[in-house]
BADRENVEX-681948 format. One line per field, with one value per residue (C-alpha): residue in three letters; x, y, z. Coordinates in steps of 0.25 Angstrom, whole numbers, plus 2048, in hexadecimal, padded with zeros to 3 digits. Layout:
! residues N
residuo c(ala|...) .
x c(X|...) .
y c(Y|...) .
z c(Z|...) .
END
This chain:
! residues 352
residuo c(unk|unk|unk|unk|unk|unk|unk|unk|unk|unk|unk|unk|unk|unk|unk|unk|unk|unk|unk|unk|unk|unk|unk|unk|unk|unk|unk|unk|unk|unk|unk|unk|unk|unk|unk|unk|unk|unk|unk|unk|unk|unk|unk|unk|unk|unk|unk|unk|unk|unk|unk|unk|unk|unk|unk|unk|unk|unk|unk|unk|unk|unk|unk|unk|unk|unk|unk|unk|unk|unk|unk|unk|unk|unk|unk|unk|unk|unk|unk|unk|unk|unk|unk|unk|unk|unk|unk|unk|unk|unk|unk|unk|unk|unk|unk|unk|unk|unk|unk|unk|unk|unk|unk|unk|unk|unk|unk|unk|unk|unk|unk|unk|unk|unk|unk|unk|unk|unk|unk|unk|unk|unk|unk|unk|unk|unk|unk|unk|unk|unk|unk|unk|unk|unk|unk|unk|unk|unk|unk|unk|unk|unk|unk|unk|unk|unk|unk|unk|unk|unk|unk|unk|unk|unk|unk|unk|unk|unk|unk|unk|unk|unk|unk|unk|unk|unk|unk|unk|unk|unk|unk|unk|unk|unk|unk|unk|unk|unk|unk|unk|unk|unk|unk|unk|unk|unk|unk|unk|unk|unk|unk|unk|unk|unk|unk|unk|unk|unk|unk|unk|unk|unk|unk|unk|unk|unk|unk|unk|unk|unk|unk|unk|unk|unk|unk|unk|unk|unk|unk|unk|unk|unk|unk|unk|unk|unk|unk|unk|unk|unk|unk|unk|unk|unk|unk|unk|unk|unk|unk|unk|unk|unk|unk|unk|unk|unk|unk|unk|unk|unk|unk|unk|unk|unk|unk|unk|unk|unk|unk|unk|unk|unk|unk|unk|unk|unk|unk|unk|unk|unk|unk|unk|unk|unk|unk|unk|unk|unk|unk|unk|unk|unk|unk|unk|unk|unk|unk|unk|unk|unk|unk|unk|unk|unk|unk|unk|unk|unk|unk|unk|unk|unk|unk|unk|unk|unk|unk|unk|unk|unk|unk|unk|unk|unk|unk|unk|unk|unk|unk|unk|unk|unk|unk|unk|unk|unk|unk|unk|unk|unk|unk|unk|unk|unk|unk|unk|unk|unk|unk|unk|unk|unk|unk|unk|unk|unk|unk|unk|unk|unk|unk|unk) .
x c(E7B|E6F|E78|E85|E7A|E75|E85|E89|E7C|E80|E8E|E89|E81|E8C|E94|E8B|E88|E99|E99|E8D|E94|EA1|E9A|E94|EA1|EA7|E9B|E9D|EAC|EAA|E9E|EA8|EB4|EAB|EA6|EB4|EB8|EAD|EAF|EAF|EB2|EA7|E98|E97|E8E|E81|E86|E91|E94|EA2|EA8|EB6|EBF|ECD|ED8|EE7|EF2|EFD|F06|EFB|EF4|EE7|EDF|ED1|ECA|EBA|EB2|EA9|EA0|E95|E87|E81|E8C|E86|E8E|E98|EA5|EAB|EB6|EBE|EC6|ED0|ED2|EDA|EE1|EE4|EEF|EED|EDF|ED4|EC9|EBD|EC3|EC7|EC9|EBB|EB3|EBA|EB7|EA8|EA7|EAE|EA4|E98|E9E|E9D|EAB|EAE|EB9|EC3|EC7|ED2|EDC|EEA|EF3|EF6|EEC|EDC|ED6|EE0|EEB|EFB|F05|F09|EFE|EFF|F0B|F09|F11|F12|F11|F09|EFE|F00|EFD|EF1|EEA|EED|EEA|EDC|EDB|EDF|ED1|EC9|ECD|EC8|EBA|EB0|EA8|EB5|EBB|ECA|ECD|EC6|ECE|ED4|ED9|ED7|EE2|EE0|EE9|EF6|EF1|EF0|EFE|EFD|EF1|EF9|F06|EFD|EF5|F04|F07|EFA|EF4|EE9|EE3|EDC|EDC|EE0|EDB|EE1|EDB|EE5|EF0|EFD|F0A|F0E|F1B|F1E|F1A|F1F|F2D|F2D|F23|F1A|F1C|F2A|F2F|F39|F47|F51|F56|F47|F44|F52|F4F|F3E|F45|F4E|F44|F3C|F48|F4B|F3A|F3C|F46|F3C|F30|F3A|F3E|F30|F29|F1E|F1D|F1C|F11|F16|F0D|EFE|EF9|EEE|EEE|EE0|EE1|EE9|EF0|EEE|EFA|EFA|EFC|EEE|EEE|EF1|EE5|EDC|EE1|EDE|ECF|ECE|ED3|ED2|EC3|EB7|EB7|EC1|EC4|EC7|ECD|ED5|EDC|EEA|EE8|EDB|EE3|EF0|EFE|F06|F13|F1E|F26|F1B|F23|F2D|F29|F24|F31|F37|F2C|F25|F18|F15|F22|F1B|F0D|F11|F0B|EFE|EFD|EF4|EE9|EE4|EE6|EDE|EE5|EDC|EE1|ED9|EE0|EE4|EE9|EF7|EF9|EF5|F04|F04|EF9|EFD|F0D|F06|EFD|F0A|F13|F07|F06|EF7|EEC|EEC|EE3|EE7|EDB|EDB|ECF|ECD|ECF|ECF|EDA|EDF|ED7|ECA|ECB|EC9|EBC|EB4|EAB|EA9|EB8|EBA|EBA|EB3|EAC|EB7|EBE|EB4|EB4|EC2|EC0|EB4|EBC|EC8|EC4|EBB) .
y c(7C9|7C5|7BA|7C4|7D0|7C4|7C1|7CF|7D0|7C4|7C9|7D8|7D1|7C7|7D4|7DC|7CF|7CF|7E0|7DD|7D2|7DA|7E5|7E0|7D8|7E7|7EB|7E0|7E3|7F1|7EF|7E3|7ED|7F8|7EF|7E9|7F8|7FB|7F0|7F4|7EA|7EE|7F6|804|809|810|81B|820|823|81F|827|825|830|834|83C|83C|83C|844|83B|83E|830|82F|827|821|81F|81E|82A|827|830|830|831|83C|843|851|85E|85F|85B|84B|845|83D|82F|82A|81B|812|803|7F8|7F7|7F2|7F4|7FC|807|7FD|7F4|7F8|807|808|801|80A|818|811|80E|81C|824|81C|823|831|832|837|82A|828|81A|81B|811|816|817|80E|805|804|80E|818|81D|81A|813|808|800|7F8|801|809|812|815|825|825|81D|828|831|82C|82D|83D|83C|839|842|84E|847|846|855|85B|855|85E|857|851|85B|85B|85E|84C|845|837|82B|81C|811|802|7F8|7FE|80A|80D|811|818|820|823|827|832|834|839|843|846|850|854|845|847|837|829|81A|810|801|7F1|7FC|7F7|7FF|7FD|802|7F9|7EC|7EE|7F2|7EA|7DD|7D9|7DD|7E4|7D5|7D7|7D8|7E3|7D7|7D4|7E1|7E4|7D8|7DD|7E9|7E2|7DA|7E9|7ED|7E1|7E2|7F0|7EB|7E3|7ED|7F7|7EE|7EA|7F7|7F4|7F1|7E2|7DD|7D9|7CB|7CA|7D3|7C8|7BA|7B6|7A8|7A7|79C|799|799|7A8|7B2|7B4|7C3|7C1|7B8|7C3|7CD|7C2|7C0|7CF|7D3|7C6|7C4|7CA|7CF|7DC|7D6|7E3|7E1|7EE|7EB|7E7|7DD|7D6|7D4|7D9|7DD|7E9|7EC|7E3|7F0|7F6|7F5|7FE|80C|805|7FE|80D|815|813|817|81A|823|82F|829|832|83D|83A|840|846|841|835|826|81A|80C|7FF|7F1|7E3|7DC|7D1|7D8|7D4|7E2|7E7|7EB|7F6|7FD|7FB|7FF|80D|80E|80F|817|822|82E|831|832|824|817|809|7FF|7F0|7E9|7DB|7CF|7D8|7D3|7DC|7DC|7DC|7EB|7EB|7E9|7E4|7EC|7E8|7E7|7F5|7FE|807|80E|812|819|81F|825|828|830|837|83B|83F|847|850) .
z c(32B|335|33A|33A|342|34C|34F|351|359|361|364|368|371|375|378|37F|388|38B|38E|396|39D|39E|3A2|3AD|3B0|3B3|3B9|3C3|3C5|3C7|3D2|3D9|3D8|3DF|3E9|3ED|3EE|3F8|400|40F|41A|422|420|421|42C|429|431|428|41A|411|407|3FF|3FF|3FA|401|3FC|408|408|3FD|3F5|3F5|3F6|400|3FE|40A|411|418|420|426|431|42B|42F|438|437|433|43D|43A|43E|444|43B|43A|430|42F|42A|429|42C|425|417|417|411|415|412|41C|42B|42B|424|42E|437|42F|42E|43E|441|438|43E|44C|445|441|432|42F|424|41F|414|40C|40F|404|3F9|3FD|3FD|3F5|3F7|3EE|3ED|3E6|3E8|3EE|3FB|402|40F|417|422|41F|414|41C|428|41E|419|427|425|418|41E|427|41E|416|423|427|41B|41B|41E|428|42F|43C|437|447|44A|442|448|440|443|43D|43C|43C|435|433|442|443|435|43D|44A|440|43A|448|44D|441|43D|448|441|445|452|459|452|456|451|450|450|44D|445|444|436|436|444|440|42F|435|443|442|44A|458|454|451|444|447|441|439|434|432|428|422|420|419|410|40A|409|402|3F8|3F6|3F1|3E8|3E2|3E0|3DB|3CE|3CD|3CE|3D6|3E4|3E9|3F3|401|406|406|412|415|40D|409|40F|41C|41E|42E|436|433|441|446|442|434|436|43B|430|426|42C|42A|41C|415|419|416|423|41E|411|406|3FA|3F9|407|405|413|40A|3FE|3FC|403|406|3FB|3FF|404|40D|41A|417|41A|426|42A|42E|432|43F|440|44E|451|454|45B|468|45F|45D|46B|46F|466|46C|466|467|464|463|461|463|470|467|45C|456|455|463|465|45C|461|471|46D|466|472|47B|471|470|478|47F|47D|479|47A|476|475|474|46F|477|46F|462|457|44D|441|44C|44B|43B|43A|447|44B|458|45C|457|460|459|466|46B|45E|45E|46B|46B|45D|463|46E|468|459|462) .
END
């Protein structure tokens, strides 16, 4: 019996040691899972304060996104700013530092995951479109407009990357917002159905779309939707263009590395292009008129022509700005490349 009661001591022990261990185990999983999840790209000033909140767009999806407020604003009522993109990535990257930079300037700003993607809701994953991400930037501002200590009448939006067109599509049908800026601005629904520089042929383009088609064949008999190519590979090979170079330096690097960002570690659905194919995004831009519009691209940027053919294609009032010697990706995240000064003045002036 007293060697029977020392082995079931023993194993109690022996057990206790294993919860203990797997315990602790968990613990550690759940504390590496909370910090991968608030991961941000960049610090958040002193001067401002974060909080996550939800809003649901008009498909009933609902969004996730970042508020960040002006310590010590006061009681009157703030201008406001809804950011988002580049395309593919999250709120703790780009759009975050700009919501944090904006607030700093006194701005109450918004940073938000579009649909299926990030935090936010939708099914499937990894999909966008070209509505449904209009949608989400008036999604925010219906969120933006019902805050207490926002001035529903100063509401302006700022798109990066891919969502710069998504933010002057909704900046045409959205009258409630006041001004839009837009930084190394792409056209989504030009380059998806056109190529770079309007370069695929009719005969490109119908054999592009066939592919599409026999691709839908596939996810149909599957029941799921298949991943299109990795957005950004983890090692590059070295004969690669130079921009997908600089893309690489930003979103595979710790530099604007975020595990949730379909551009750090995953890839669109296989059919993503095809609301894009037929459904220009910029076909209305005369109407953002008469609200003003600031464009800003880096005078090196592969990507310059989308923002210089919108600049022409626009109705004033209107500014394009180029950033010498600036690429693409240089208006992610640098600082001292941003032109942060002057969103601000253009915001102050315009969501008065």
């Amino acid at each position: 019996m007293k060697r029977l009661s020392i082995v079931v001591v023993t194993a109690l022990l022996l057990l206790g040691q294993a919860c203990t261990q797997n315990r602790n185990k968990q613990n550690s999983e759940t504390m590496n899972d909370k910090a991968k999840s608030e991961h941000y790209t960049f610090k958040l000033s002193d001067k401002v304060t974060r909080q996550k909140v939800n809003f649901k767009n008009r498909y009933g999806i609902i969004l996730t996104g970042d508020l960040y407020l002006p310590k010590n604003y006061g009681n009157e009522p703030l201008a406001a700013l809804a950011i988002s993109g580049p395309f593919g990535a999250v709120k703790e990257q780009s759009s975050g530092l700009y919501a944090n930079q904006m607030a700093e300037r006194g701005f109450i700003a918004l940073a938000f995951d579009p649909s299926y993607t990030g935090e936010s809701g939708g099914q499937p994953r990894n999909v966008a479109s070209p509505d449904i991400n209009t949608e989400d930037f008036s999604a925010a501002v219906d969120y933006l407009g019902l805050q207490k200590n926002v001035d529903r009448k100063r509401i302006g939006l700022i798109g990066i990357c891919g969502f710069a067109g998504f933010a002057l599509n909704a900046t045409a049908v959205d009258k409630r917002v006041k001004a839009v800026a837009t930084t190394s601005m792409y056209d989504m629904s030009r380059v998806m159905s056109k190529g770079y520089f309007d370069a695929t042929t009719l005969e490109q383009r119908t054999k592009i779309l066939e592919q599409l088609g026999e691709q839908r064949w596939k996810d149909a008999e599957a029941g799921t939707f298949a991943p299109g190519p990795i957005l950004n590979a983890e090692k590059l090979k070295g004969d690669e263009p130079q921009f997908v170079k600089e893309y690489h330096d930003y979103y595979r690097t710790p530099r604007g590395f975020h595990e949730r960002s379909l551009n750090s570690t995953g890839a669109w659905n296989a059919t993503n292009s095809l609301s894009f194919m037929n459904m220009p995004l910029l076909t209305y831009i005369k109407e953002i008129s008469p609200r003003p519009m600031l464009l800003i691209a880096g005078e090196k940027a592969h990507s310059r022509y989308f923002s210089e053919d919108a600049y022409k294609a626009a109705s004033e009032p209107k500014e394009l700005m180029i950033i010498p010697g600036a690429v693409h990706v240089d208006l992610y995240d640098k600082i001292d490349v941003i032109p942060f000064d002057k969103l601000e003045t253009f915001f102050k002036e315009h969501l008065k």
